[in-house]
C-alpha positions in Angstrom: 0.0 0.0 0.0 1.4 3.6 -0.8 0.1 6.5 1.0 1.0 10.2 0.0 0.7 13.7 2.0 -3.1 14.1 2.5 -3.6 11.0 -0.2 -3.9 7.2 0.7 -3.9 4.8 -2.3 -5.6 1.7 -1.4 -5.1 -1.5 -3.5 -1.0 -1.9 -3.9 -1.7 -5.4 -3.2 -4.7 -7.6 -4.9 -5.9 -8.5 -1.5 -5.5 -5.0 0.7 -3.9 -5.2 4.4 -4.8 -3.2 7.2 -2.5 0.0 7.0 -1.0 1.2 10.8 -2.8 4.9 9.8 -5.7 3.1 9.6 -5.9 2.8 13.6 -3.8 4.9 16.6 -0.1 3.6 17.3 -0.3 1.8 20.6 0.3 4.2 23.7 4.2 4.4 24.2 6.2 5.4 27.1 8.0 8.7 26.1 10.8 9.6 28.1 12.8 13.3 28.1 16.5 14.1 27.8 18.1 17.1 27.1 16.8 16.7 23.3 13.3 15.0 23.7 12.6 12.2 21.6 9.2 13.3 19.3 6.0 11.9 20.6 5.2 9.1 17.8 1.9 8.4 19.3 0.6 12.2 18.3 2.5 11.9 15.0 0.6 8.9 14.2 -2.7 10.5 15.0 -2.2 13.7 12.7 -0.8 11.7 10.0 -4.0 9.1 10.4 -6.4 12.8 10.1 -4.1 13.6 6.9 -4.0 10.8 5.2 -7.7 9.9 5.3 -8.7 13.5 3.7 -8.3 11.6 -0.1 -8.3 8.1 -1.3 -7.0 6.6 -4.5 -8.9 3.3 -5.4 -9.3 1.2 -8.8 -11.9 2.4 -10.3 -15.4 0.4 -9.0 -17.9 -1.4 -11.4 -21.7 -1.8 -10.3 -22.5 -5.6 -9.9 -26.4 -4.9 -10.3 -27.8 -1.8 -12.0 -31.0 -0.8 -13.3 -31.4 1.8 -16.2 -34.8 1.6 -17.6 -35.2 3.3 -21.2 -36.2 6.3 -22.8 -35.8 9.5 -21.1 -35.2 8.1 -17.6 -32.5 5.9 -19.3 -30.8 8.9 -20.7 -31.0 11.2 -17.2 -29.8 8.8 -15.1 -27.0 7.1 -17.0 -24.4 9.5 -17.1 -24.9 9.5 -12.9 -23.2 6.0 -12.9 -21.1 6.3 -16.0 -18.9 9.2 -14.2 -17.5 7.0 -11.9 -18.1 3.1 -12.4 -16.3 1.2 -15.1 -19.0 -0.8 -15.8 -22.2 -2.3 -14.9 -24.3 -5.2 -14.8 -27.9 -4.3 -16.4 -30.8 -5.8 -15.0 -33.2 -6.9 -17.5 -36.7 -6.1 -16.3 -38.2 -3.7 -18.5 -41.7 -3.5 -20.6 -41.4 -6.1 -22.0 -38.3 -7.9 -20.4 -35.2 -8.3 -22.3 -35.6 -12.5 -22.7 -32.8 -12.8 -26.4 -29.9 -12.0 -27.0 -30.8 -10.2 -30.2 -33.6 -7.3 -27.7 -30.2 -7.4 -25.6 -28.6 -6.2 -28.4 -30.8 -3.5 -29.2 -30.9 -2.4 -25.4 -27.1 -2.0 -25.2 -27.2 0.2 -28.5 -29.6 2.6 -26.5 -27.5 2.9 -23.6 -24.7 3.3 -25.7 -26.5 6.5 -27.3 -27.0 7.9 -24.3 -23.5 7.7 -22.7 -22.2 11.1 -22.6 -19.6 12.2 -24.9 -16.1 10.2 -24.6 -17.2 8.1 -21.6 -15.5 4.4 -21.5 -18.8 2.9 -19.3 -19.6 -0.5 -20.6 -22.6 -2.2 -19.9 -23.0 -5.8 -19.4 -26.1 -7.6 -20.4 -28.1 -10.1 -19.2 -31.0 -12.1 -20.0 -34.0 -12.5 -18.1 -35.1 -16.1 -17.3 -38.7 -17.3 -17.9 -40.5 -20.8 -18.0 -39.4 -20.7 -21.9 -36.0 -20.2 -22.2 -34.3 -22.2 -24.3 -30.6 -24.3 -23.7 -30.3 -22.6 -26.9 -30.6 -19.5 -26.4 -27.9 -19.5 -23.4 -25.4 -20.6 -26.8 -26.5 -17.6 -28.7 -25.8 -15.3 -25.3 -22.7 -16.8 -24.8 -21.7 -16.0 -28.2 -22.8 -12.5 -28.2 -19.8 -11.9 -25.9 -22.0 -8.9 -24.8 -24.3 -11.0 -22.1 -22.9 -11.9 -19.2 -25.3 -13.5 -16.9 -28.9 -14.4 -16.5 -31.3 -13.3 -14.3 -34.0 -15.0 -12.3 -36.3 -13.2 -11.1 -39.6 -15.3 -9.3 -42.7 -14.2 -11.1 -44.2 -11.4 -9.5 -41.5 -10.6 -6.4 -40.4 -7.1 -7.8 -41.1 -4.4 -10.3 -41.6 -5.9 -13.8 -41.4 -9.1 -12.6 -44.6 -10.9 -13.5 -43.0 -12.9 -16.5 -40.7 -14.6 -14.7 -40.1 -18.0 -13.2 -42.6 -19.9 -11.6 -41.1 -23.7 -11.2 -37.5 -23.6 -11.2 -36.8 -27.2 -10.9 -39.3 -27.6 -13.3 -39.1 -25.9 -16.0 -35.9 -24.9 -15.7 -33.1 -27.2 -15.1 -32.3 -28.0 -18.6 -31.5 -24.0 -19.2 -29.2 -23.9 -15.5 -26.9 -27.5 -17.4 -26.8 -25.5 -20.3 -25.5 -22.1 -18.1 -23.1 -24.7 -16.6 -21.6 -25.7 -19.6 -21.4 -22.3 -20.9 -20.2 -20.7 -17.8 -22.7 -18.1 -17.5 -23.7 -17.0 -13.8 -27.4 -17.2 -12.6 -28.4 -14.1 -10.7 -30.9 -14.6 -7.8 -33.4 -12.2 -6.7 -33.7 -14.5 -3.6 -37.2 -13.9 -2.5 -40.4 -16.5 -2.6 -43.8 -14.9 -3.9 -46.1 -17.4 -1.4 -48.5 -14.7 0.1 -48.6 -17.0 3.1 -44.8 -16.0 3.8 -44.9 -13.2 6.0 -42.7 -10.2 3.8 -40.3 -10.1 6.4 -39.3 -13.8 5.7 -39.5 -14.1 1.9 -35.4 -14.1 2.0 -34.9 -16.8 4.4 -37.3 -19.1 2.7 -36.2 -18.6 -0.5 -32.9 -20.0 0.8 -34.1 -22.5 2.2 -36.8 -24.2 0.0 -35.2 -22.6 -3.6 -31.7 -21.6 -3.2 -29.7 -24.4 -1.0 -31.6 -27.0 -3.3 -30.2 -25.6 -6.1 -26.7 -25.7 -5.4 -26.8 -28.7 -4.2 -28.1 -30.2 -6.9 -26.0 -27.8 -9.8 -22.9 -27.0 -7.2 -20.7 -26.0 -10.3 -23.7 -23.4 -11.2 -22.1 -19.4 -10.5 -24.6 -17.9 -8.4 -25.0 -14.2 -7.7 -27.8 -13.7 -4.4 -28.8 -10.2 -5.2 -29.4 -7.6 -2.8 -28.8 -9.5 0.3 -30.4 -8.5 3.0 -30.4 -10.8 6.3 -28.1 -12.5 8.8 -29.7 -15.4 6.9 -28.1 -14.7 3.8 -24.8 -13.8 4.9 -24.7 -17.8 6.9 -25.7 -19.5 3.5 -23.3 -17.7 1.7 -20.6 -18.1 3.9 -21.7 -22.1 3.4 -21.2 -22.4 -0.3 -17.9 -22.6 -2.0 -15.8 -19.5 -2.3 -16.3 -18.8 -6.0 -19.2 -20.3 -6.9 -21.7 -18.4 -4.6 -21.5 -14.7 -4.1 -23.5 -11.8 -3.0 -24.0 -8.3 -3.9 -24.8 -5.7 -1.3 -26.4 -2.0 -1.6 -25.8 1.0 0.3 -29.3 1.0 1.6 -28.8 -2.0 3.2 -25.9 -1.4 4.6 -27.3 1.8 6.0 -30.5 1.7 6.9 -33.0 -0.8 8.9 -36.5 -1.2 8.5 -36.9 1.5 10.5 -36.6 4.3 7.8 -39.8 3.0 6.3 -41.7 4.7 8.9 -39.9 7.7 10.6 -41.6 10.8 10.7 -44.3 9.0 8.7 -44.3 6.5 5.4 -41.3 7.1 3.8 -42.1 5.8 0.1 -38.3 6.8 -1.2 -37.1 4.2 1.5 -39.1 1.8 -0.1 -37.3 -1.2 -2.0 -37.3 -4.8 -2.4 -36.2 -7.1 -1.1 -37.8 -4.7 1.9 -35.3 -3.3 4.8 -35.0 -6.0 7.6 -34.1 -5.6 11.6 -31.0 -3.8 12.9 -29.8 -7.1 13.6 -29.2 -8.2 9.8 -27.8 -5.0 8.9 -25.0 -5.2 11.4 -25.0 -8.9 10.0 -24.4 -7.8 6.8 -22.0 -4.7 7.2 -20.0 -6.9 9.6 -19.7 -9.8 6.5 -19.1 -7.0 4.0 -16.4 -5.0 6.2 -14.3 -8.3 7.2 -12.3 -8.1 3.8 -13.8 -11.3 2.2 -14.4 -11.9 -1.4 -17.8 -13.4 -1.1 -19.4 -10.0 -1.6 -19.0 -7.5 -3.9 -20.9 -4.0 -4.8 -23.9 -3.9 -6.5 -26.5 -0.7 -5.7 -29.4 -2.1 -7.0 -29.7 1.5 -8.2 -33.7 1.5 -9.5 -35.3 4.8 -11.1 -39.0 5.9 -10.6 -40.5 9.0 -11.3 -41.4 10.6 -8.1 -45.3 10.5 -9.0 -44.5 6.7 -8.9 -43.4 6.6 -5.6 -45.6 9.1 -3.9 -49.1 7.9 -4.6 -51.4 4.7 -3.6 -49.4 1.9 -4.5 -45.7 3.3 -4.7 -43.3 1.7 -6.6 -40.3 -0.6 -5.0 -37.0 0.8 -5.8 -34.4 3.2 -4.4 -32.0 5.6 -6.8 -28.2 5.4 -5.2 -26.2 5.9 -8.3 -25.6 9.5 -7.9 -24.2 8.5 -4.2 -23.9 5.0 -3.7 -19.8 5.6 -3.4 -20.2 8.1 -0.8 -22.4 5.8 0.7 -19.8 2.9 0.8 -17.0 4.8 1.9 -18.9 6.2 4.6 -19.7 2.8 5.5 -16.3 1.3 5.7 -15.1 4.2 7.4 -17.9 4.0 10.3 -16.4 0.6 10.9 -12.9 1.0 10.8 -11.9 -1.0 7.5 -10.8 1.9 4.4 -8.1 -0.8 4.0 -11.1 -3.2 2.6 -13.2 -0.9 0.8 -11.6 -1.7 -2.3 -11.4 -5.2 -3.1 -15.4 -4.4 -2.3 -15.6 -1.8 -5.0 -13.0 -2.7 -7.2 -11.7 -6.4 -7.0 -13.9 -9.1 -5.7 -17.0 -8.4 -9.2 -14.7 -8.9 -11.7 -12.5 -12.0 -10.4 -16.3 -13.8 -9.6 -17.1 -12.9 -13.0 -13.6 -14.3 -15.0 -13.2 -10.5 -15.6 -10.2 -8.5 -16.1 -10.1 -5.5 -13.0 -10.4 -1.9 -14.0 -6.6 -0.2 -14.6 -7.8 3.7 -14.2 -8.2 5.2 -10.5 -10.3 7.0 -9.3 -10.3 9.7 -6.3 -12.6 9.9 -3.0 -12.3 13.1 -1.5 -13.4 13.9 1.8 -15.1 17.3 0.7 -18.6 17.8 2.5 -21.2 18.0 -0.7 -25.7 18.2 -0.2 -27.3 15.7 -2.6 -29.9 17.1 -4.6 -33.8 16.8 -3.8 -33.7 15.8 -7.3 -33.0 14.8 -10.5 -34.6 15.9 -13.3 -36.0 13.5 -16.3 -37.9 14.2 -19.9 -41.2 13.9 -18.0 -41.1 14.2 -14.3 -38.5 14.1 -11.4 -36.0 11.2 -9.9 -36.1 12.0 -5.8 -32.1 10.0 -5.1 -31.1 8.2 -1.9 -30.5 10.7 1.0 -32.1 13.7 -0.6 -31.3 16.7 1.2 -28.5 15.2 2.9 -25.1 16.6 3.9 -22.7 13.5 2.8 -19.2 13.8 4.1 -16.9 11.7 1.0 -17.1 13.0 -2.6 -15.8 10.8 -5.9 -14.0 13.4 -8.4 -15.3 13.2 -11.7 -11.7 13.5 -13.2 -10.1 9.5 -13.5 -6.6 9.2 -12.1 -5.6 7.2 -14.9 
């Protein structure tokens, strides 16, 4: 690891280490002569304060994005172009991108609406339904744009109503043909039973759904999406390093179920899977904190006009993009571990995936900065994560190639 004056670069080493200005030197005994020795304790502590003003990281990718189209696609992609490498695209629109050939067409679009000279490459998936073919995982594969499939139980999220409705038995000859070809399966791991109480729809999911399936596909790749429970974090812990990992968003990393209700309904909190207990966030900041390579960022970033939100039946979905990296670094800082932020960000999505890392950098400053109410789209308004907010860490727009 190299540190500079007021700078630390994180990530000299593929796996980072704790760094001594991470933490205060040990008390020492200082003693006085006639020329006093300096007190190292106090030097320690300033250079710590400097040194953890800026930090230098690879640049980060987003494991689990979603764009939409039209002109909420085009106001809201430049917010995660300016500082994420790339992206995984979720596939859920109207109607949901199930070939490789509307895959196509969808990338095109975002491409269009990249800004000017920006190097942000999306990475496509498919969505899984009852009908998809072995056949069409070949022509995905082939593409060499797709790079997973999604499965998403029919009606547990937004847009979500064509998808799977018997895994195990409609599905299993598509999963041998994603093992052959080496394409992960992405898990929105919730069941749809409206017996389930909401609160559980994780757990059982693992339990009745998920466990089954790698036991009976264990050299599957499996990405559980948007964890959210101590739950989770056990089962994934349990499988195979690198052939089970999770992705984790700022929200729940930050917020408990809580927020739903403070100071009233709070629609903009609203997301599924839904915020669980204090207890599974600590759970999961503790898992994502500890430096291992199970987990790996994904914001789960999801767009809707405000009028969506704030009315009747609200939409599920919370916009991060414009500050899911403040978000992060404020949550590795809050628990002591910069040194691990990132093979989070940075390391641990691309070496699940078979993926070359980023080689640009890019710069965290610690520069107070108010996120906007918010964002403006061709028809309406986007309210972000933390609206309003004072966030202490800012990413500079300007790579550190």
């Amino acid at each position: 690891m190299q540190a500079a004056v007021n700078t630390t670069t994180v990530g000299a080493h593929p796996h980072p280490t704790k760094s001594s200005f991470l933490r205060p030197s040990p008390p020492c005994r200082v003693y006085f002569h006639a020329s006093p020795r300096p007190n190292l304790r106090a030097i320690a502590m300033a250079s710590k304060s400097q040194l953890q003003d800026q930090l230098i990281i690879t640049r980060p990718d987003d494991w689990h994005l979603h764009l939409r189209e039209g002109g909420v696609l085009e106001a809201v992609v430049p917010h995660s172009a300016r500082h994420f490498g790339r992206a995984i695209i979720m596939p859920n629109l109207k109607p949901p991108v199930t070939t490789t050939a509307r895959a196509v067409e969808y990338r095109e679009e975002i491409m269009r609406a990249l800004p000017p000279g920006s190097s942000f490459e999306p990475l496509m998936t498919l969505y899984l339904t009852d009908n998809t073919s072995p056949e069409e995982i070949k022509l995905a594969r082939k593409s060499g744009i797709i790079f997973a499939v999604k499965l998403y139980p029919a009606g547990a999220t937004t847009n979500s109503q064509d998808g799977v409705t018997d895994i195990f038995g409609k599905c299993l000859p598509v999963l041998e043909e994603m093992v052959r070809q080496e394409m992960p399966l992405l898990v929105h791991g919730e069941v749809t039973d409206p017996h389930v109480d909401t609160f559980d729809r994780e757990k059982v999911f693992i339990d009745k759904i998920l466990a089954p399936l790698v036991q009976k596909l264990p050299q599957l790749k499996i990405v559980m999406e948007h964890i959210t429970t101590m739950d989770a974090v056990n089962f994934i812990e349990s499988c195979e390093e690198g052939h089970v990992a999770a992705t984790v968003t700022p929200q729940h990393l930050l917020l408990n179920r809580n927020a739903l209700f403070q100071g009233g309904l709070q629609p903009h909190n609203y997301c599924l899977p839904v915020l669980k207990r204090e207890t599974h966030r600590q759970a999961i900041v503790s898992a994502v904190t500890n430096g291992s390579r199970r987990y790996f960022l994904g914001t789960d970033s999801a767009p809707h006009d405000k009028r969506n939100k704030e009315c009747s039946c609200g939409c599920a979905g919370i916009y991060s993009a414009p500050v899911a990296l403040s978000l992060y670094v404020k949550v590795f800082e809050e628990a002591g571990a910069l040194d691990k932020l990132e093979a989070f960000t940075s390391f641990n999505g691309p070496d699940f995936y078979g993926l070359p890392r980023n080689t640009s950098k890019i710069i965290l400053r610690k520069n107070a900065w108010k996120v906007p109410a918010t964002y403006k789209h061709s028809s309406g308004e986007i309210v972000p994560m933390f609206n309003g907010s004072t966030l202490e860490w800012l990413p500079s727009d300007q790579p550190k190639e």
